[in-house]
C-alpha positions, 0 to 999 in steps of 0.5 A, spaced: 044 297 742 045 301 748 043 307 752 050 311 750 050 309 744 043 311 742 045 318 745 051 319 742 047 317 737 042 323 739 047 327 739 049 327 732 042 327 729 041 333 733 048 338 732 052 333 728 050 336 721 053 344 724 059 346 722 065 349 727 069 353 723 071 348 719 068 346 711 065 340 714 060 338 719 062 337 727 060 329 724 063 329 717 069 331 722 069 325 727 067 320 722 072 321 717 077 322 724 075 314 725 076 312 720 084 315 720 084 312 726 082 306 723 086 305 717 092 307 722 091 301 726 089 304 732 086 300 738 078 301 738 078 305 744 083 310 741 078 309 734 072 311 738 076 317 741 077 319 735 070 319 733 068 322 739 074 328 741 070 333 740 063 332 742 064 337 748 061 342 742 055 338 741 053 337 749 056 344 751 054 351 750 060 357 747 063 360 752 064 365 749 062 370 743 066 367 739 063 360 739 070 357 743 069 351 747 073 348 753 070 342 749 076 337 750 075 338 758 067 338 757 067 333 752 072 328 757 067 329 763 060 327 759 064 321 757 067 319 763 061 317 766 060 313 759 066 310 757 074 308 760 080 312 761 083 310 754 077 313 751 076 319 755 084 321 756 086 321 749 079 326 748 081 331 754 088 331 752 087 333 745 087 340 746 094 340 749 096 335 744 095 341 739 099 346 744 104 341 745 106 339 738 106 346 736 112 347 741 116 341 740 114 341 732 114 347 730 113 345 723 106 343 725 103 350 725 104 352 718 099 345 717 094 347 722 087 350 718 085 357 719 080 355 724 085 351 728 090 357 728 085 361 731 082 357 736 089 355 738 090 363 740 084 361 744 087 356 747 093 360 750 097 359 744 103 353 743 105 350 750 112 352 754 117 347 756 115 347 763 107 346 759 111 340 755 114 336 760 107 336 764 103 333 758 109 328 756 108 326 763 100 324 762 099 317 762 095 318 755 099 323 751 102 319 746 095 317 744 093 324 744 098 327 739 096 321 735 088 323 735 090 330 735 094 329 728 087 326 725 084 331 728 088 335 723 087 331 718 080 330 719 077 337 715 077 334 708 070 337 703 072 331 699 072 325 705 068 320 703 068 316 710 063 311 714 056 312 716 055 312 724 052 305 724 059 303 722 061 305 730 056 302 734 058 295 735 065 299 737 062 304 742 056 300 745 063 294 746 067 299 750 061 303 753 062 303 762 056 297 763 
């Protein structure tokens, strides 16, 4: 096992079983949000993006006293360092992606839990078509919208889901040598 996967490994040990909001905890969460990606038939990268789109709340302090992160930019930047652009991009842009299928769907926002409606106020509400047309021309917004729909999907008491061990061929096979 690799250094990466041992500490991302830390990381869930030590944070994993807070909650964020939501009814299940931060590794409740990504696990289930994996294995949607997986039974999806997403590619690995995309799969280990969705387990780890939201480790910027566990390797970053609130930035406000609301508990709200900037942990798509954080989360993205400790992965940069870890992990390839298919993986951390997808996790960066998963806030805008919310942002963005909030404006071009707007069906989507009566699907968004109570924690994600407030955290969307926070994070400036559903993008405008100038903001909409600059995600579309990221290079991995389409990955984006698709973790960001597991995301969503991912908050279920009732999810049974994988344990980490499951991932950690996976992580430790993209991980940046």
């Amino acid at each position: 096992m690799n250094d990466t996967v041992r500490e991302i490994e830390a990381l869930f040990a030590e944070k994993g079983g807070e909650a964020y909001g939501e009814r299940v905890t931060q590794l409740e969460h990504a696990l289930q949000c994996a294995g949607l990606a997986e039974r999806e038939g997403a590619p690995p990268a995309l799969v280990a993006a969705a387990l780890l789109h939201d480790i910027g709340h566990l390797v970053e302090a609130p930035d406000d006293e609301y508990g709200q992160h900037r942990h798509d930019r954080g989360g993205a930047a400790w992965l940069s360092s870890r992990f390839g652009a298919e993986v951390t991009e997808p996790v960066r842009l998963h806030v805008a992606a919310k942002r963005w299928l909030c404006f071009v769907e707007p069906d989507y926002f009566v699907r968004l839990s109570p924690a994600s409606v407030h955290s969307l106020e926070r994070q400036g509400g559903p993008m405008d078509a100038g903001q909409a047309r600059a995600f579309e021309a990221e290079p991995f917004h389409a990955q984006a919208v698709r973790l960001r729909r597991w995301d969503e999907a991912a908050k279920r008491e009732d999810a049974g889901a994988a344990s980490l061990d499951r991932y950690r061929e996976l992580l430790g096979g993209l991980a940046l040598r």
